[in-house]
N, C-alpha and C positions, 0 to 999 in steps of 0.2 A: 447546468451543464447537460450536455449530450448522454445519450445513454453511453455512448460509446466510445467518448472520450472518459465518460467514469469506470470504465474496463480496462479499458488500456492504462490510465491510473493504477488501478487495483492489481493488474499482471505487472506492471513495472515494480511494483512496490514488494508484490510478493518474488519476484524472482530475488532483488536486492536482499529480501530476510531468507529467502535459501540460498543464494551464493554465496554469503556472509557466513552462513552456520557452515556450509560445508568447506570454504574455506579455513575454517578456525579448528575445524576437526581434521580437518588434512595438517592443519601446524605450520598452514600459509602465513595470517595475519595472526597478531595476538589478542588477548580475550578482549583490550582496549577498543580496538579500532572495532571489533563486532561488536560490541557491546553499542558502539557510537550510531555505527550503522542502524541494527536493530532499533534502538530508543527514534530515532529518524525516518525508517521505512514502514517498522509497524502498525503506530497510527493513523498513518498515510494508509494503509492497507485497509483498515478495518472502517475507516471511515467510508474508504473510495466503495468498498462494498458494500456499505449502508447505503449510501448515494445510489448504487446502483439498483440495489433495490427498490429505490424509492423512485426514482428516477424517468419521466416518460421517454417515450423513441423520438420525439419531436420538437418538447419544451424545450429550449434555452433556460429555464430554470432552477437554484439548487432547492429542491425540496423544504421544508422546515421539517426538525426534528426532535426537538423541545426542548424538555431542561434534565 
C-alpha cells in the first residue's frame, strides 16, 4: 500500500476509537456497542501505523513484518 493510503487508514481508525470513547462517556451509546467499535477500529489503527512506518512514498507494496 501507499504511504498515504496507510494514513488515511490510521486517521479513520483513530478518529472511530475517539468518537466511540467520547460517545460512551457523554452516555450516547452503551459500553456494548463501544466496546464493539473499539475491539474493531483498534487494531486497524495500530497496525495502519506500523505500515505507515514501514511503508515507502512510492511502493505499491505491504512491507513484511515478521512473527
Amino acid at each position: 500500500m501507499k504511504r498515504t493510503t496507510v494514513v488515511r487508514i490510521f486517521w479513520a481508525g483513530a478518529a472511530v476509537c475517539v468518537v466511540a470513547s467520547v460517545l460512551f462517556f457523554m452516555g450516547i451509546i452503551p459500553l456494548p456497542v463501544c466496546a464493539a467499535l473499539l475491539i474493531v477500529a483498534f487494531p486497524v489503527t495500530v497496525l495502519s501505523l506500523f505500515f505507515c512506518w514501514m511503508a515507502g512514498e512510492f511502493g505499491g507494496d505491504i512491507p513484511f513484518i515478521g512473527y
